[in-house]
BAKOL-604901 format. One record per residue: residue number from 1; residue in three letters; x, y, z of N, C-alpha, C, CB in turn. Coordinates in steps of 0.1 Angstrom, whole numbers. Each point is the difference from the previous one (the first is absolute). Glycine has a CB too. Example, Ala and Ser with C-alpha at 12.3 -4.5 7.8 and 13.67 -1.06 7.14 Angstrom:
BEGIN
1; ALA; 132; -57; 78; -9; 12; 0; 9; 12; 0; -19; -12; 12
2; SER; 15; 23; -19; 9; 11; 0; -8; 11; 8; 12; -6; -22
***
This chain:
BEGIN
1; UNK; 181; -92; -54; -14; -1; -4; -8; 11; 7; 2; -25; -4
2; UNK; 2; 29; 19; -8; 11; 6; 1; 8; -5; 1; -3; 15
3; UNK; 14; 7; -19; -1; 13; -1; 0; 2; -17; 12; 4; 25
4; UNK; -17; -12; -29; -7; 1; -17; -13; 6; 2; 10; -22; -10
5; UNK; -16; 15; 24; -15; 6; -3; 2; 12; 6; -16; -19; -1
6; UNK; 23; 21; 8; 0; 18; 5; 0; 4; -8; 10; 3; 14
7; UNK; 3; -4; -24; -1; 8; -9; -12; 3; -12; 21; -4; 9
8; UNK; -25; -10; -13; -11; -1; -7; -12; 11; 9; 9; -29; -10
9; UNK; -13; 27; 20; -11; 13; 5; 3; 9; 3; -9; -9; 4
10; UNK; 22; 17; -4; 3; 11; -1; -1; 4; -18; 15; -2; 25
11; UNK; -10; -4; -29; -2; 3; -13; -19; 2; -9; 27; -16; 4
12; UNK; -32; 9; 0; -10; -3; -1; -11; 13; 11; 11; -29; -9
13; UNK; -6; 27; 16; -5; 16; 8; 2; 14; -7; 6; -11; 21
14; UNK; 12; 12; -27; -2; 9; -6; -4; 2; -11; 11; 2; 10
15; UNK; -15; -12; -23; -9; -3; -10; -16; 4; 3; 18; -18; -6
16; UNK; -20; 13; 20; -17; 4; 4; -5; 14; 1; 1; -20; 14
17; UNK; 8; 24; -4; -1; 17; 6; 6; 6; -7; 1; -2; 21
18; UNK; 13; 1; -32; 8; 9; 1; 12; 5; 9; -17; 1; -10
19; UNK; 31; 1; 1; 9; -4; 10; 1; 17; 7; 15; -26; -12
20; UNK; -16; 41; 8; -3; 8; 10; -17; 1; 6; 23; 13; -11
21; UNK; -31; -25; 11; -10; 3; 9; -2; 3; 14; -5; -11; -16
22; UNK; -2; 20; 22; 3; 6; 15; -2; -14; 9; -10; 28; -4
23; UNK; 2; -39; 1; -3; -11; 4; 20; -7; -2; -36; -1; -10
24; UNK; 39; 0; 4; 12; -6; -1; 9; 7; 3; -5; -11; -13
25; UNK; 5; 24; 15; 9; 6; 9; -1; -1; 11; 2; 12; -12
26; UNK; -15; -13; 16; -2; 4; 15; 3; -14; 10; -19; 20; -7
27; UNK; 17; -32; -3; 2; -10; 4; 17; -3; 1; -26; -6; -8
28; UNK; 31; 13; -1; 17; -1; 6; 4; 6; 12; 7; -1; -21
29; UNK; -15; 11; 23; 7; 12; 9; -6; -11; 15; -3; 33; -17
30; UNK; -10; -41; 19; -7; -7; 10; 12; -1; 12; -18; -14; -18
31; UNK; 13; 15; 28; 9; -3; 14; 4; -13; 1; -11; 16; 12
32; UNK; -2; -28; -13; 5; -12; -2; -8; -7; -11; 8; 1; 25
33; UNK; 2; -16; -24; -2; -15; -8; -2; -6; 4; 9; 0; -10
34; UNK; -24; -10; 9; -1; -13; 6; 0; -7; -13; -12; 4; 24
35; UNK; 14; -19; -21; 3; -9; -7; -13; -10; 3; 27; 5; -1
36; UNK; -34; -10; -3; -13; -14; 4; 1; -12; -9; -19; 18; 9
37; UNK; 21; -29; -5; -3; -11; -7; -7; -14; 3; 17; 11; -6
38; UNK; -24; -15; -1; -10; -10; 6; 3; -18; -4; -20; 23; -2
39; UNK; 28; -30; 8; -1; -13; -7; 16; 3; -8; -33; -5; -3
40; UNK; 31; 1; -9; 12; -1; -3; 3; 16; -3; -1; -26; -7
41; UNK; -6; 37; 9; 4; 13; -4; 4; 4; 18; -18; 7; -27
42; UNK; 18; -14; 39; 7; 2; 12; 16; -7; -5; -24; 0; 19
43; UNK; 26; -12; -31; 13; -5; 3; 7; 15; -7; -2; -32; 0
44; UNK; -4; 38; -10; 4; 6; -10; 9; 16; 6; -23; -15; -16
45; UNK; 9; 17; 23; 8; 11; 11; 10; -3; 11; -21; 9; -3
46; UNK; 18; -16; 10; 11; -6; 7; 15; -1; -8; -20; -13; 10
47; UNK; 20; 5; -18; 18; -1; -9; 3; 14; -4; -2; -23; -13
48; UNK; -10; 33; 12; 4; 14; -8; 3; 5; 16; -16; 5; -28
49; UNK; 12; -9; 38; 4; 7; 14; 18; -7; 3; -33; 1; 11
50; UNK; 34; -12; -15; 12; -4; 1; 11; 1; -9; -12; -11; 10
51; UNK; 8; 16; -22; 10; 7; -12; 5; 16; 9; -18; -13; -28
52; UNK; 29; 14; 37; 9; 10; 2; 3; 8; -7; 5; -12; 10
53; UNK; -3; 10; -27; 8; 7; -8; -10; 1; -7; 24; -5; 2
54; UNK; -37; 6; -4; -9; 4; -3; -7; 10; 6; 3; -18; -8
55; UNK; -2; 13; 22; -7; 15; 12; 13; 16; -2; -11; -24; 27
56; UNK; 22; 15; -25; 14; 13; 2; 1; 6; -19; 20; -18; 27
57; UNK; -24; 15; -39; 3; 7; -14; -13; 3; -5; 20; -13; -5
58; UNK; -34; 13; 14; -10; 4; -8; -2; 8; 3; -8; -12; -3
59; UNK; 3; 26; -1; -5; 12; 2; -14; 1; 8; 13; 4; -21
60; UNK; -16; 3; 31; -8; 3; 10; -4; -15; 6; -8; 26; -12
61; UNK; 21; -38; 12; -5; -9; 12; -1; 4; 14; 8; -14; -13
62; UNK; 6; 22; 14; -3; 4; 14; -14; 5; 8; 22; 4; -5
63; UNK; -32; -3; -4; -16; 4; 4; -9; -15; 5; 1; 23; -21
64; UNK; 7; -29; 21; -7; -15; -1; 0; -1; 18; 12; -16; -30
65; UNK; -27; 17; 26; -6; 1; 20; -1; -13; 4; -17; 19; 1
66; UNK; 9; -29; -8; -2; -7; 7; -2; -16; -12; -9; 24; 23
67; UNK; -1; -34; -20; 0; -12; -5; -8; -8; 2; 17; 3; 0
68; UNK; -29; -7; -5; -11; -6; 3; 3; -17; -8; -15; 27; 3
69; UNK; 19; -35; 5; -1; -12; -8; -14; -11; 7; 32; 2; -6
70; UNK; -36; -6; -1; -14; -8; 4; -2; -13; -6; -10; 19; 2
71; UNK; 7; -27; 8; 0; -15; -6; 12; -2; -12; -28; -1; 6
72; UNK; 41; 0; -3; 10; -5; -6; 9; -10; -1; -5; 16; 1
73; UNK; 7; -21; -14; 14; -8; -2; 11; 2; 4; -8; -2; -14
74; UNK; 15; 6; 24; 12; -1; 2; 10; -7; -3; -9; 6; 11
75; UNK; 5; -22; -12; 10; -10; -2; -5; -10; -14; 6; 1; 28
76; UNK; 3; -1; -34; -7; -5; -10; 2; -14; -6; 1; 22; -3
77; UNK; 7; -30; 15; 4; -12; 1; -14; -7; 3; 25; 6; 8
78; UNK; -33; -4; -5; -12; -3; 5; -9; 1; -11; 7; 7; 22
79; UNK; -6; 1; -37; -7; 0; -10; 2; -11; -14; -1; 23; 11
80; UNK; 16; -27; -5; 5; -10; -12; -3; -11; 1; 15; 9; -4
81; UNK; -24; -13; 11; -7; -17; -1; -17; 5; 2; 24; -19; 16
82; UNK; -27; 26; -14; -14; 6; -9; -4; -2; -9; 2; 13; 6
83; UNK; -18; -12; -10; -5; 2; -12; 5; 13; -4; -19; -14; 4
84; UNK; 19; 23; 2; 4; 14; -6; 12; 2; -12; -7; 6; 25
85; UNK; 15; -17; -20; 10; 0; -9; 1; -9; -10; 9; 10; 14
86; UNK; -22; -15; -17; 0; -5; -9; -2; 12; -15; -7; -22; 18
87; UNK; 3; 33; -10; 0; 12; -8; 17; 7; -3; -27; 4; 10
88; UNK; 29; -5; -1; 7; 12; 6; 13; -7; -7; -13; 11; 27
89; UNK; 14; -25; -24; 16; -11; -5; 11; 7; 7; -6; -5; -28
90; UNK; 3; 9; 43; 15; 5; 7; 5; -13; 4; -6; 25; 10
91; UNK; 20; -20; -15; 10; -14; 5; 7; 4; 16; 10; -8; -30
92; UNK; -11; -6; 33; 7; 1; 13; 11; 8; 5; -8; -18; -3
93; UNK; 19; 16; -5; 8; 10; 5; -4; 12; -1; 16; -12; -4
94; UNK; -22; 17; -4; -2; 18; 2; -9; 2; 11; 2; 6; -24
95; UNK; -14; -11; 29; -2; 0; 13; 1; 5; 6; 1; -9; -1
96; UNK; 10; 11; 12; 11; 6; 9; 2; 11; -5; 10; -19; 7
97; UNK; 3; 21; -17; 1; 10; -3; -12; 12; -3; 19; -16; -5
98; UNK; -32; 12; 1; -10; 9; -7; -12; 2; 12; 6; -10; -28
99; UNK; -4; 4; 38; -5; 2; 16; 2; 12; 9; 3; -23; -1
100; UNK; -8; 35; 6; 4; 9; 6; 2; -7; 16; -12; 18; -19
101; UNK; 9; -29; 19; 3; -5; 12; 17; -3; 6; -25; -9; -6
102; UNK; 29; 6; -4; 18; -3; -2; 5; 15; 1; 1; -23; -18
103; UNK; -8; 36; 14; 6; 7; -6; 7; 12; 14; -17; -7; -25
104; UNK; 26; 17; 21; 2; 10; 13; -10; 15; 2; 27; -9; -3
105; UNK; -26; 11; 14; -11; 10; -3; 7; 10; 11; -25; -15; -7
106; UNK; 35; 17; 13; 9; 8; 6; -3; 15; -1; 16; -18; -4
107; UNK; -15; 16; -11; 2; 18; -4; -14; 8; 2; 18; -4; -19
108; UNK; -28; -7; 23; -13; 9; 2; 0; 4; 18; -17; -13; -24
109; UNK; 28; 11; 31; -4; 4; 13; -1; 15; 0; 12; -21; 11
110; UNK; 3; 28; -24; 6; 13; 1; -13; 11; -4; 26; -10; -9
111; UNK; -35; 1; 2; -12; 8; -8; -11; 3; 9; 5; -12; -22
112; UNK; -4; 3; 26; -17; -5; 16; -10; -1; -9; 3; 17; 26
113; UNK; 0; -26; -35; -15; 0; -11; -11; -9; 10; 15; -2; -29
114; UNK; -24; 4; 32; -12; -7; 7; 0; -15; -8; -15; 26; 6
115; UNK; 10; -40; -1; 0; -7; -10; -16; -8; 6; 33; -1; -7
116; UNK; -42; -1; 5; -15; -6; 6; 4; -13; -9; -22; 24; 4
117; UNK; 23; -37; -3; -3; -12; 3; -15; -6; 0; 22; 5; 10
118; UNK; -30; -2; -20; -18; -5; 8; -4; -17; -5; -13; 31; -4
119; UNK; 8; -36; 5; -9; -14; -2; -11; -2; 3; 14; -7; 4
120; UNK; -23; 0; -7; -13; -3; 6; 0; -13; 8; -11; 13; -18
121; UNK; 5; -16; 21; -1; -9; 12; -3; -15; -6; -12; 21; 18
122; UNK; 4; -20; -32; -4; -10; -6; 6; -4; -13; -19; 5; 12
123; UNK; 31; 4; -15; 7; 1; -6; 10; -15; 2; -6; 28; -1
124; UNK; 12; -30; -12; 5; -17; 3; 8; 0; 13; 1; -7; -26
125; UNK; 6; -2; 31; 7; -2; 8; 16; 3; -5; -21; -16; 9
126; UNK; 23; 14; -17; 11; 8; -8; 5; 16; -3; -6; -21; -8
127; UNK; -9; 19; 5; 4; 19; 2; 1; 6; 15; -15; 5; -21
128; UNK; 12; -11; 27; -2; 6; 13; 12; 0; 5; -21; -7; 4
129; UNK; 29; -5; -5; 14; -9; 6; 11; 14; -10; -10; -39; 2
130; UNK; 7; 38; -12; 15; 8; -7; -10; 15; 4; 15; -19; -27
131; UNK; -22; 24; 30; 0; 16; 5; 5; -1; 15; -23; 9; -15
132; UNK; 21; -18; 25; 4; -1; 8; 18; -3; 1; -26; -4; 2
133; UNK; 30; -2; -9; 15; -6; -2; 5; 15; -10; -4; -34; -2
134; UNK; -2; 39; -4; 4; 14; -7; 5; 16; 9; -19; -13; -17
135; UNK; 5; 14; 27; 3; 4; 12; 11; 2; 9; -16; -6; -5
136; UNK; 19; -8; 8; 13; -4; 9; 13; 2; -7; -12; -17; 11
137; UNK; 9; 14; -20; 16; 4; -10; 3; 13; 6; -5; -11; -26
138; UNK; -7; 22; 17; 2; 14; 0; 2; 4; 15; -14; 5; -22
139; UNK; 1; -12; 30; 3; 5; 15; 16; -1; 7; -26; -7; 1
140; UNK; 28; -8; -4; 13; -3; 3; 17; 0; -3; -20; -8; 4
141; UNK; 19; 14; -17; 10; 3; -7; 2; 14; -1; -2; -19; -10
142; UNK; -6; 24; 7; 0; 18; -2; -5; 4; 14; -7; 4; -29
143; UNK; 4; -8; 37; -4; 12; 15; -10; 5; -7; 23; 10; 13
144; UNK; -31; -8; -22; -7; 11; -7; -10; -2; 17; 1; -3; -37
145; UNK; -3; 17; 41; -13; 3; 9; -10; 7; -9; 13; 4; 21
146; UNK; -15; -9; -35; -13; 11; -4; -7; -15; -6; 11; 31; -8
147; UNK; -7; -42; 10; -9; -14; -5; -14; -1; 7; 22; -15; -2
148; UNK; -30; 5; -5; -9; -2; 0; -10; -9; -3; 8; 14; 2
149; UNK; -8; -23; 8; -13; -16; -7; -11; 0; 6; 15; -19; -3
150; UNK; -19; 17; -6; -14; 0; 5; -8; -17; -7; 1; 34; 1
151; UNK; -7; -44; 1; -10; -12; -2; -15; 5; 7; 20; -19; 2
152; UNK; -23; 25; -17; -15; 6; 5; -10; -9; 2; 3; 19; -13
153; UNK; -10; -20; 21; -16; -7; 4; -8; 0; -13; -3; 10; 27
154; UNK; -4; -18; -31; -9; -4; -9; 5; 6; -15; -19; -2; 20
155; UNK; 29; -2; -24; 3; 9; -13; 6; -15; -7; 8; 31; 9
156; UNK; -8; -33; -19; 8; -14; -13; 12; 12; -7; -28; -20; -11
157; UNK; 27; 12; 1; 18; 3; -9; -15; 13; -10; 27; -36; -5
158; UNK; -35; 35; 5; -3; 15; -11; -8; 8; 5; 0; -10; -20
159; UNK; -10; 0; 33; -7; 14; 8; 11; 8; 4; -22; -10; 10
160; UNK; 33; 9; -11; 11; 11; 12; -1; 11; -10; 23; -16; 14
161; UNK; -24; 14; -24; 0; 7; -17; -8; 9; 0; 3; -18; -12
162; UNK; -14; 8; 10; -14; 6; -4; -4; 12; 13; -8; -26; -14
163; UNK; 8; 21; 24; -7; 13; 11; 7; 7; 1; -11; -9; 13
164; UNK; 23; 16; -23; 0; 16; 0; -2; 7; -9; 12; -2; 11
165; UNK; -23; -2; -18; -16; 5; -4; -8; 6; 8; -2; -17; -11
166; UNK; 4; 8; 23; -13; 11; 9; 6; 12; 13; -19; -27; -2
167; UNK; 6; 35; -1; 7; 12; 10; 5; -3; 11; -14; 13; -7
168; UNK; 6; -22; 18; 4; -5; 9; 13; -11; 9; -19; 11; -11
169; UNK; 22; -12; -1; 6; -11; -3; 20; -1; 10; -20; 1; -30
170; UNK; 24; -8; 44; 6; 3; 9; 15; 0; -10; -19; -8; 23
171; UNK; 23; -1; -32; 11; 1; -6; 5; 13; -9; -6; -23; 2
172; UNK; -10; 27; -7; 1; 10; -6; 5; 15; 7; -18; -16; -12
173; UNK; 13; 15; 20; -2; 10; 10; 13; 3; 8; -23; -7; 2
174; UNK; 32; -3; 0; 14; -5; 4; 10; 7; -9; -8; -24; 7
175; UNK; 6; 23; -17; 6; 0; -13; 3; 16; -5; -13; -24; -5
176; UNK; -5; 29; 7; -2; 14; -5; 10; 9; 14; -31; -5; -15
177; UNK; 30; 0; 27; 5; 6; 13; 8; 2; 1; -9; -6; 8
178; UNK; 20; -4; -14; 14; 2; -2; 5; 6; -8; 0; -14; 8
179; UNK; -6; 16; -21; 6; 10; -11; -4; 12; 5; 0; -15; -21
180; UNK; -13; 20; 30; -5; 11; -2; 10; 5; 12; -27; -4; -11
181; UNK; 31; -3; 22; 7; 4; 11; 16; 2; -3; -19; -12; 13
182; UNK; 24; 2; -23; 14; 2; -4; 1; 12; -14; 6; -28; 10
183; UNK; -14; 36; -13; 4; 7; -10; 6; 14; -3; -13; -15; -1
***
């Protein structure tokens, strides 16, 4: 399913710009790739961080710097007795399997893709628990030294969102620092 929508907005980029536009060239030739997802677009990135044979057969992954996941689903055992799924109708067994929390993440030590971990502070108690339990995996299974959590002071599950809107704004600023410094 990720990598449908990849392709769906590459596709759709080259329909917008044009596929020799200098904007689309120049964005292949780019030093690096970050990846950001918020809520269930952190689980989304995450599984595409744990798809191996998706990082090792795509063309210009090896540019993939770094990984911004924020206020995320990790585990999804935790969404199947929710209201949420009363939308969603995930069955139990897939769960596990469809959880980046179960999943391996080995092959990103070779890469040193940066990975930021953020939450807000008022964010549910669930999100907080699986960014934290998400963390330890990567911290503790992959050695990765380029991780990163952070449970920001006065922020919920959409102000973490919303305040990188503003110029000031310390997540924002985090974010901009590290792509501008890794590029």
């Amino acid at each position: 399913m990720v990598l449908l929508a990849l392709d769906a907005v590459d596709r759709r980029a080259r329909r917008l710009i044009g596929e020799d536009s200098p904007l689309l060239l120049k964005s292949r030739s780019s030093s690096g790739v970050y990846f950001a997802g918020h809520s269930a677009g952190a689980h989304l990135v995450a599984k595409l961080l744990s798809n191996s044979d998706f990082l090792d057969s795509t063309e210009g992954s090896q540019r993939l710097q770094g990984a911004f996941l924020i206020s995320g689903i990790f585990d999804l055992r935790e969404v199947v007795h929710t209201s949420v799924n009363l939308a969603v109708q995930l069955p139990i067994e897939w769960s596990v399997p469809l959880s980046p929390q179960f999943d391996c993440f080995t092959h990103l030590q070779a890469r040193k893709v940066r990975v930021y971990i953020l939450a807000g502070q008022y964010d549910s108690p669930t999100f907080k628990k699986q960014s934290r339990e998400f963390y330890e995996l990567l911290h503790n299974t992959c050695l990765m030294q380029n991780m990163y959590l952070e449970i920001k002071d006065n922020f919920d599950h959409f102000d973490i969102v919303e305040c990188f809107a503003l110029d000031d704004n310390y997540l924002k600023n985090l974010l901009v620092h590290d792509i501008r410094k890794h590029l």
